[in-house]
Backbone bond lengths (Angstrom), bond angles and torsions (degrees), N, CA, C in turn:
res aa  C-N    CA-C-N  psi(-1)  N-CA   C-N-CA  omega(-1)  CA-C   N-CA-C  phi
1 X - - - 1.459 - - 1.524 108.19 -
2 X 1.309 115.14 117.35 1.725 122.81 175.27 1.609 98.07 -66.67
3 X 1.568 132.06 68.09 1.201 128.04 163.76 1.783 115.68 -59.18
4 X 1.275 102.06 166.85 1.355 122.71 -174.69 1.896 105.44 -73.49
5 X 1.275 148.31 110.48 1.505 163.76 -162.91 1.950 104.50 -92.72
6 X 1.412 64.72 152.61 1.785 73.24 165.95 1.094 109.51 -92.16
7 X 1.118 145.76 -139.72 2.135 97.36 -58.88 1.443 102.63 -69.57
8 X 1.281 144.56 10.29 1.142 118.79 -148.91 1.783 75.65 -115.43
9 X 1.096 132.00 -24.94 1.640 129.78 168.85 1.830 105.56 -132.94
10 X 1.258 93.60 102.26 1.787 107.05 -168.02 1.548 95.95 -92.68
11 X 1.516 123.32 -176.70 1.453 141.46 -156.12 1.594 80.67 -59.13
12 X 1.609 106.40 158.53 1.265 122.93 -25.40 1.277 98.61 -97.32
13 X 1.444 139.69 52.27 1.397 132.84 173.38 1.410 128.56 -81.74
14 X 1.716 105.62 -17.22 1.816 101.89 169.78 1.694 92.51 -78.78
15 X 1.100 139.71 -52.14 1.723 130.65 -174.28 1.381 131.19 -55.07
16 X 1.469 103.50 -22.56 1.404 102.98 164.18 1.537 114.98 -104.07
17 X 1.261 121.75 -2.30 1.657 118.21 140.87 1.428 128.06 -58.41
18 X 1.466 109.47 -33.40 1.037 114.58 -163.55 1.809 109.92 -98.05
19 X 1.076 105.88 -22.77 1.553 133.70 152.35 1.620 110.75 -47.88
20 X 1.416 106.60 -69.15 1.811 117.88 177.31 1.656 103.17 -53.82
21 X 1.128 131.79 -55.07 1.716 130.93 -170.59 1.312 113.30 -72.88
22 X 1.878 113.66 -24.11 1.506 92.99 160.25 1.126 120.32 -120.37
23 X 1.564 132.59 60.27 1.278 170.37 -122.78 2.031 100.83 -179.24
24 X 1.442 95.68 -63.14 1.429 88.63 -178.45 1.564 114.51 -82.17
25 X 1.424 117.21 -37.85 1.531 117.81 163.19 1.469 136.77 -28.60
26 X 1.831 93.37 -56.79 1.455 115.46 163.72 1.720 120.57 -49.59
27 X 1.464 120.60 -25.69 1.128 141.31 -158.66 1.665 90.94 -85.80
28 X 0.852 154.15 -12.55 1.567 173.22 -120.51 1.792 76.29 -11.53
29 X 1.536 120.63 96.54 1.862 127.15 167.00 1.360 97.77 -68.30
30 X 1.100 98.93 145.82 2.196 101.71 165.34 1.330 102.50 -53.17
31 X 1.300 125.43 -46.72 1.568 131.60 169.32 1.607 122.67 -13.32
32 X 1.267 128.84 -20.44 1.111 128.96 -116.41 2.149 85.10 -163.46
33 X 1.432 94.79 -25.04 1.551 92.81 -165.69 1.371 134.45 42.88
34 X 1.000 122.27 1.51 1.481 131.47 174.83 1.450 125.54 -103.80
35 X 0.977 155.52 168.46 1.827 173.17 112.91 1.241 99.06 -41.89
36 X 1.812 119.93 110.42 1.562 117.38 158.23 1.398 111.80 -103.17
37 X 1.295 111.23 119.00 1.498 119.83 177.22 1.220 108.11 -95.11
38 X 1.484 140.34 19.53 1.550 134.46 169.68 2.023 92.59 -179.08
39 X 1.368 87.33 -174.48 1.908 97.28 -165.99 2.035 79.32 -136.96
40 X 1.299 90.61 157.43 1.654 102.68 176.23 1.269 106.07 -149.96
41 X 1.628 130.55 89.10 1.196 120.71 -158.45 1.446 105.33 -98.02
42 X 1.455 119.45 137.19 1.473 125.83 -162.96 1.718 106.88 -146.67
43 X 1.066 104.93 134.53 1.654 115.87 -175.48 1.278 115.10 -160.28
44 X 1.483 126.51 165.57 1.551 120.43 167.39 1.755 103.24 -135.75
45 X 0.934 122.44 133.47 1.570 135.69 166.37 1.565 90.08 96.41
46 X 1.393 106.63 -140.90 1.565 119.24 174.18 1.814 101.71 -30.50
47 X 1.407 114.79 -60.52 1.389 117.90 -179.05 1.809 114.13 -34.15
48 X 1.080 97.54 -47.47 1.629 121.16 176.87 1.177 105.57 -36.09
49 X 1.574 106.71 -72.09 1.798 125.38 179.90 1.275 89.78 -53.11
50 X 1.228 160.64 -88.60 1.638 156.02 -136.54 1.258 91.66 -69.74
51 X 1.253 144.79 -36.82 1.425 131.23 173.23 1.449 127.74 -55.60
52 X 1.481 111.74 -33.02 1.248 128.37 -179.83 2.003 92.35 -87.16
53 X 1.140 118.74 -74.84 1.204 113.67 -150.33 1.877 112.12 -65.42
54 X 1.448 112.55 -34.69 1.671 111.91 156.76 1.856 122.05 -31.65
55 X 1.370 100.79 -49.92 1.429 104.65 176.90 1.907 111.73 -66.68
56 X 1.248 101.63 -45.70 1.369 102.72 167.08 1.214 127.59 -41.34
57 X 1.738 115.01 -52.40 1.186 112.51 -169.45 1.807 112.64 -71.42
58 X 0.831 83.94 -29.86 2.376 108.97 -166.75 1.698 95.52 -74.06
59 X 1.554 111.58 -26.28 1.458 115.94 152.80 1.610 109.03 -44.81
60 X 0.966 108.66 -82.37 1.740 135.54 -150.06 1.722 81.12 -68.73
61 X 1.253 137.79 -30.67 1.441 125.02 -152.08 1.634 99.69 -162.76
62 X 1.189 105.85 93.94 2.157 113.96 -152.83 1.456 91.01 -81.91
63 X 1.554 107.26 128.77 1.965 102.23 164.24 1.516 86.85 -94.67
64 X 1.801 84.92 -168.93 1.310 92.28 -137.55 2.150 113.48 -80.18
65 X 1.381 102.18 -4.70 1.602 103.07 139.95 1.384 133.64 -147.59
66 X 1.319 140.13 173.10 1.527 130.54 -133.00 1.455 99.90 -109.53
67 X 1.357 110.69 140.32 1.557 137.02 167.10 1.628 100.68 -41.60
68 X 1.627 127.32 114.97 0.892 100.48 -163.42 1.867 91.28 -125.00
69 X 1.233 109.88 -0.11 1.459 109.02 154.76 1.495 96.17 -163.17
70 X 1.778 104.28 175.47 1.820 114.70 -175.09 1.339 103.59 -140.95
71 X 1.107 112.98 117.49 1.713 107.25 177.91 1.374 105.03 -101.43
72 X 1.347 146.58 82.56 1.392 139.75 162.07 1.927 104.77 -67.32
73 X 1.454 88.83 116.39 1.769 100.26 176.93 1.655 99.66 -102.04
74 X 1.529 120.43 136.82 1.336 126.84 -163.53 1.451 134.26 2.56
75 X 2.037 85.80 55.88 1.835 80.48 -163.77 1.675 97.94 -88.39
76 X 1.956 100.23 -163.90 1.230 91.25 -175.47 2.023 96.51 -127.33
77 X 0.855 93.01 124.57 1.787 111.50 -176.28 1.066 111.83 -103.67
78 X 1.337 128.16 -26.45 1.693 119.22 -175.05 1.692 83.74 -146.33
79 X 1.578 100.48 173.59 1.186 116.69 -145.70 1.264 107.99 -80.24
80 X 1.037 159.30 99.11 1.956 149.17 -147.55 1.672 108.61 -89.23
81 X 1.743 129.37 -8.73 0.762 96.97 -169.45 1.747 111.40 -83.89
82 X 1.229 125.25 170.85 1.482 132.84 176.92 1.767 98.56 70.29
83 X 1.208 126.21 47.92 1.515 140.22 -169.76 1.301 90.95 -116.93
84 X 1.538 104.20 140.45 1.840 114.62 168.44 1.715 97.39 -42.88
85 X 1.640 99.93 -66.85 1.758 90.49 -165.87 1.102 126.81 -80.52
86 X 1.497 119.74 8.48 1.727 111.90 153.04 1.163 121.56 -77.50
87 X 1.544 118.81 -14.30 1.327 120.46 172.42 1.488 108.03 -90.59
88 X 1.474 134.71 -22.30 1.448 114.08 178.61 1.714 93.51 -90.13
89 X 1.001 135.48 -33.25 1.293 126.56 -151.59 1.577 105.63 -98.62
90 X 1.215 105.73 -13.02 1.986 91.71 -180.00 1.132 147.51 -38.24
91 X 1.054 114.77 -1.75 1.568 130.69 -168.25 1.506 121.29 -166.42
92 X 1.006 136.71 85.83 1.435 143.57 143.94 1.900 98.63 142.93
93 X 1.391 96.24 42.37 1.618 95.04 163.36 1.541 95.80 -151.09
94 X 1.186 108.45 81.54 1.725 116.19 166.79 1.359 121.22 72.83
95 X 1.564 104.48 -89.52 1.495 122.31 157.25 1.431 116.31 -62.86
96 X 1.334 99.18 98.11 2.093 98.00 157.46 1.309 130.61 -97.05
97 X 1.443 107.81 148.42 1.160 99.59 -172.43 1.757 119.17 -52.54
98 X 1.125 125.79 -26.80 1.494 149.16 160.51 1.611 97.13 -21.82
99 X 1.702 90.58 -75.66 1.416 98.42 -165.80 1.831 107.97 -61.17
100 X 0.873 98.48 -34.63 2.049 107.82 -177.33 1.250 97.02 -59.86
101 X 0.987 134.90 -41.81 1.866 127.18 -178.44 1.562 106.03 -72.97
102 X 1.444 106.20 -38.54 1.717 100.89 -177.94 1.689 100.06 -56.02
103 X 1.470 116.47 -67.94 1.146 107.11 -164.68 1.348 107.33 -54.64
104 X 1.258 121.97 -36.50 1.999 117.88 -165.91 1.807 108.54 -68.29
105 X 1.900 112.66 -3.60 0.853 116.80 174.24 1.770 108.45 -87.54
106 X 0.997 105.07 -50.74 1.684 142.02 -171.50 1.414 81.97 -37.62
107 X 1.755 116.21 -82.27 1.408 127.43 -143.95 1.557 115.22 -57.82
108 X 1.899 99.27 -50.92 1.414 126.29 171.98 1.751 91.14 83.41
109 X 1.339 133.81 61.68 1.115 103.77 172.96 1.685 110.68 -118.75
110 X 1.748 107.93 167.81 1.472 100.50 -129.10 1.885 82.22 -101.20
111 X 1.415 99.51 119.90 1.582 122.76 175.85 1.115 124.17 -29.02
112 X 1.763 92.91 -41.56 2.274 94.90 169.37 1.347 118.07 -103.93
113 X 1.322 110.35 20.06 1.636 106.41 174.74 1.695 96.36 -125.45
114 X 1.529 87.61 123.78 1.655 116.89 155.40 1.287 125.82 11.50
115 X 1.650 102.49 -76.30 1.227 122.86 -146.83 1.588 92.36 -88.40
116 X 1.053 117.76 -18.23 1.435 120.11 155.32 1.555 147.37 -77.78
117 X 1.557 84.16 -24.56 2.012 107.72 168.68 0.981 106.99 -129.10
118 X 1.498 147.84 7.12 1.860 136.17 -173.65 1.548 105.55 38.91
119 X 1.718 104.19 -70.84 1.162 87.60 -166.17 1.611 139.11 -57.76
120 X 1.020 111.20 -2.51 1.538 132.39 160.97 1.392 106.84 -69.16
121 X 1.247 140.59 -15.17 1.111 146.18 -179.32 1.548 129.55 -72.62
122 X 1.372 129.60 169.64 1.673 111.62 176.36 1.975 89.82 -80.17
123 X 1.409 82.90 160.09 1.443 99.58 161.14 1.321 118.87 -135.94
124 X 1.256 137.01 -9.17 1.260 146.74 -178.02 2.001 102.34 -53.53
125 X 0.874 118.88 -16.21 1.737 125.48 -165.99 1.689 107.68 -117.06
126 X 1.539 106.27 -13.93 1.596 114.61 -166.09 1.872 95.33 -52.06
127 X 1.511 95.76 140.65 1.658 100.45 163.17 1.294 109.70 -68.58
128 X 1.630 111.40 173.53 1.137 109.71 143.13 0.988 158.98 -24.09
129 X 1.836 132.37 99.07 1.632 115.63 -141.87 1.488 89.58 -134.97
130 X 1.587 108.05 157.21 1.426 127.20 148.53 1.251 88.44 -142.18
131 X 1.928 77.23 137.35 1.707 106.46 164.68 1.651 104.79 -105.30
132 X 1.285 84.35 146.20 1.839 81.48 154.40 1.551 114.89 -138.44
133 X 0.971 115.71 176.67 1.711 123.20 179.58 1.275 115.06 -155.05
134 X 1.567 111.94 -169.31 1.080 104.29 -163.18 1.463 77.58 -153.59
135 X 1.648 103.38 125.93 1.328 123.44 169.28 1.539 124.11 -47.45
136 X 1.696 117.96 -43.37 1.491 115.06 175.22 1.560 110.30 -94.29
137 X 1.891 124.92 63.55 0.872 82.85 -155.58 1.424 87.78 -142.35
138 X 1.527 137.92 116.30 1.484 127.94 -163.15 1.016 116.84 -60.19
139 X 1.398 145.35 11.86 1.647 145.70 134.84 1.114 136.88 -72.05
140 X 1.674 91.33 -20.65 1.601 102.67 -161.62 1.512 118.27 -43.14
141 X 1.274 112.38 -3.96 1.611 108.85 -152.36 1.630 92.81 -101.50
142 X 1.594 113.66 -21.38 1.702 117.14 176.83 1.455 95.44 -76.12
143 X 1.177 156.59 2.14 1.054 145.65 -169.85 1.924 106.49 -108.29
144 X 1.549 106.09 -40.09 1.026 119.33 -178.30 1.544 110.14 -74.20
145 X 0.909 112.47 -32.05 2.086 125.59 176.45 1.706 91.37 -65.76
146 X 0.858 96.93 -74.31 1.663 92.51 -176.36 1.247 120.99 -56.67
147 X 1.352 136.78 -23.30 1.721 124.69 152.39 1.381 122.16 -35.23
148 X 2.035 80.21 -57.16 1.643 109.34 177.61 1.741 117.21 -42.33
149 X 1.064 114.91 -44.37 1.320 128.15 -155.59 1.439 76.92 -89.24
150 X 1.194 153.67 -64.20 1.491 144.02 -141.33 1.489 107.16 -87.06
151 X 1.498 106.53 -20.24 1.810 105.40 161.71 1.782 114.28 -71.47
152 X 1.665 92.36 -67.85 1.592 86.13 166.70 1.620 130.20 -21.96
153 X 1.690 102.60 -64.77 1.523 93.92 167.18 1.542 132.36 -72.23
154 X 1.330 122.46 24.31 1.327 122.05 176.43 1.574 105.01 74.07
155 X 0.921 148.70 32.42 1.277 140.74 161.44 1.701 140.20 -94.51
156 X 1.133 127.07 148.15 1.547 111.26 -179.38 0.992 114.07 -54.15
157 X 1.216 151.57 150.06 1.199 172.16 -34.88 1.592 171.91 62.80
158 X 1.380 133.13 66.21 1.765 138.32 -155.50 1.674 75.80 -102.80
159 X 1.543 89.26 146.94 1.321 139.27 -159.69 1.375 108.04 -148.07
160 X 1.225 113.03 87.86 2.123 125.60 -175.75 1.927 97.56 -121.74
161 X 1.265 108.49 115.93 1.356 95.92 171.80 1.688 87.19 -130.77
162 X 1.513 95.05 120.24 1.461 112.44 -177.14 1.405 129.01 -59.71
163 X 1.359 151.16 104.80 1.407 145.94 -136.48 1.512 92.22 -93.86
164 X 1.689 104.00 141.62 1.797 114.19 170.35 1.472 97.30 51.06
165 X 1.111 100.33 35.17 1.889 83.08 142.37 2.097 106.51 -153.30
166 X 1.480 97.44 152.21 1.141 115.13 174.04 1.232 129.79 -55.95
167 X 1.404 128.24 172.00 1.385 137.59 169.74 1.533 95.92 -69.09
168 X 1.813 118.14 124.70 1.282 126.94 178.93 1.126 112.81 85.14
169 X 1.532 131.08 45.95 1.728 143.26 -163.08 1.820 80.54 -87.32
170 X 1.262 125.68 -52.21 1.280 129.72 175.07 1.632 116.58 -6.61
171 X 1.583 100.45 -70.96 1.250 115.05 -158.31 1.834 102.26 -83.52
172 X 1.182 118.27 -2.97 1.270 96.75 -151.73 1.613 107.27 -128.29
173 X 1.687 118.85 29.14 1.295 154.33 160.13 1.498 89.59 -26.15
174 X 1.240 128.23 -92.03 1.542 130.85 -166.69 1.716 108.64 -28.42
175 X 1.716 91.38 -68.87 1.587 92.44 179.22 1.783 116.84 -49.34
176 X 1.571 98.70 -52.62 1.539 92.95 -165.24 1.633 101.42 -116.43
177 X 1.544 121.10 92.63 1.523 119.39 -159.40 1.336 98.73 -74.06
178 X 1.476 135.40 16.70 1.380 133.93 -175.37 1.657 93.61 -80.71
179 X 1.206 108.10 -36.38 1.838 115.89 -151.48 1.647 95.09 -74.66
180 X 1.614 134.59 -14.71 1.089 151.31 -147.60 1.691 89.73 -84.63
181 X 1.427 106.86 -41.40 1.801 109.89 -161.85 1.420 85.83 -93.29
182 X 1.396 144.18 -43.28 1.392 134.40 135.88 1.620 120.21 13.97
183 X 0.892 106.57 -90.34 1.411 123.84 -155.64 1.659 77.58 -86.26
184 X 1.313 162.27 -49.39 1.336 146.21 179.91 1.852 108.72 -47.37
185 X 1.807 97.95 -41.96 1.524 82.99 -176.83 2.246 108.94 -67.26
186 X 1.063 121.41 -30.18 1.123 123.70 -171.88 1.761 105.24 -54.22
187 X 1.712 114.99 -53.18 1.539 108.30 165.88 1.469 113.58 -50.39
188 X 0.883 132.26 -49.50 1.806 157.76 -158.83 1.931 80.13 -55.79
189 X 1.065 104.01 -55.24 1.758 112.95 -169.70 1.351 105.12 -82.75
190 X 1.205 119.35 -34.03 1.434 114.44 -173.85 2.105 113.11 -86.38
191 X 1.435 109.56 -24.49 1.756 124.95 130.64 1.246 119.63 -20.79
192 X 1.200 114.08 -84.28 1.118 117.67 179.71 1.341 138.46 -52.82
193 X 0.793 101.93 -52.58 2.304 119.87 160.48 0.500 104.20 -48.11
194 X 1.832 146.99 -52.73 0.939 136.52 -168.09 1.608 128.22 -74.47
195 X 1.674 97.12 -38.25 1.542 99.40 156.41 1.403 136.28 -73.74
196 X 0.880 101.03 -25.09 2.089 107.56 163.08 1.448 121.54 -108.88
């Protein structure tokens, strides 16, 4: 979803874009030519967080069919700063902590609301989820809380945090064709859930 960005549209305007498209998706539009019989919300970084918190909201307020898994790829759900891996990883693996404050300035989103941390959120109702992460990666540890939190509450759950690679292994296949079998194991997982 080409949601609305900061700074020039700060919290919560990418989530309730991203809220509206799978709101209208669910709606199966002629637009779209197809019948949607479920939603599969999938993102990496910020995308990640809208992956987790979309299902939340469609919890509390159901469109018109159900989230039937969420793949958040190294997103960030709970708050990373003062995290083991923002402190080993801040600087010279992609994401710096530098840059993590710009955006946490940029976005402005509000620390005790949800739709801004998930993990503040219920989880007892969460769909079907795989997380993934990325071992070098100064969030990595918001990604791992939120597995955490979705075991605690009894929920389905795969848990892949990808070794030696950075925050944004996603994008960077060409450069590093390792991240390519990466992102294959995440379908490979997201297969599977779906069939059982």
């Amino acid at each position: 979803v080409h949601y609305a960005r900061a700074p020039e549209a700060p919290f919560p305007a990418a989530i309730l874009d991203c809220e509206a498209a799978t709101r209208w998706v669910a709606s199966s539009p002629a637009e779209l030519g197809r019948t949607a019989s479920g939603i599969i919300t999938i993102g990496d970084s910020a995308g990640g967080n809208a992956a987790v918190v979309v299902p939340q909201l469609l919890e509390a307020n159901p469109a018109a069919v159900p989230v039937v898994l969420q793949v958040p790829i190294f997103p960030l759900v709970a708050d990373a700063n003062g995290s083991a891996s923002m402190a080993a990883f801040s600087e010279g693996f992609l994401l710096t902590a530098e840059t993590m404050a710009f955006f946490d300035a940029a976005y402005g989103a509000d620390r005790s609301d949800p739709r801004g941390f998930p993990i503040l959120g219920r989880h007892d109702n969460a769909p079907p989820t795989i997380v993934a992460t990325a071992s070098l990666d100064p969030i990595r540890d918001s990604g791992r809380a939120y597995a955490k939190a979705l075991v605690d509450a009894g929920r389905d759950v795969v848990f892949i945090e990808m070794r030696g690679v950075t925050h944004s292994f996603t994008n960077l296949r060409q450069m590093v064709p390792s991240t390519q079998r990466d992102l294959e194991r995440v379908i490979a997982a997201m297969r599977f859930m779906l069939e059982n």
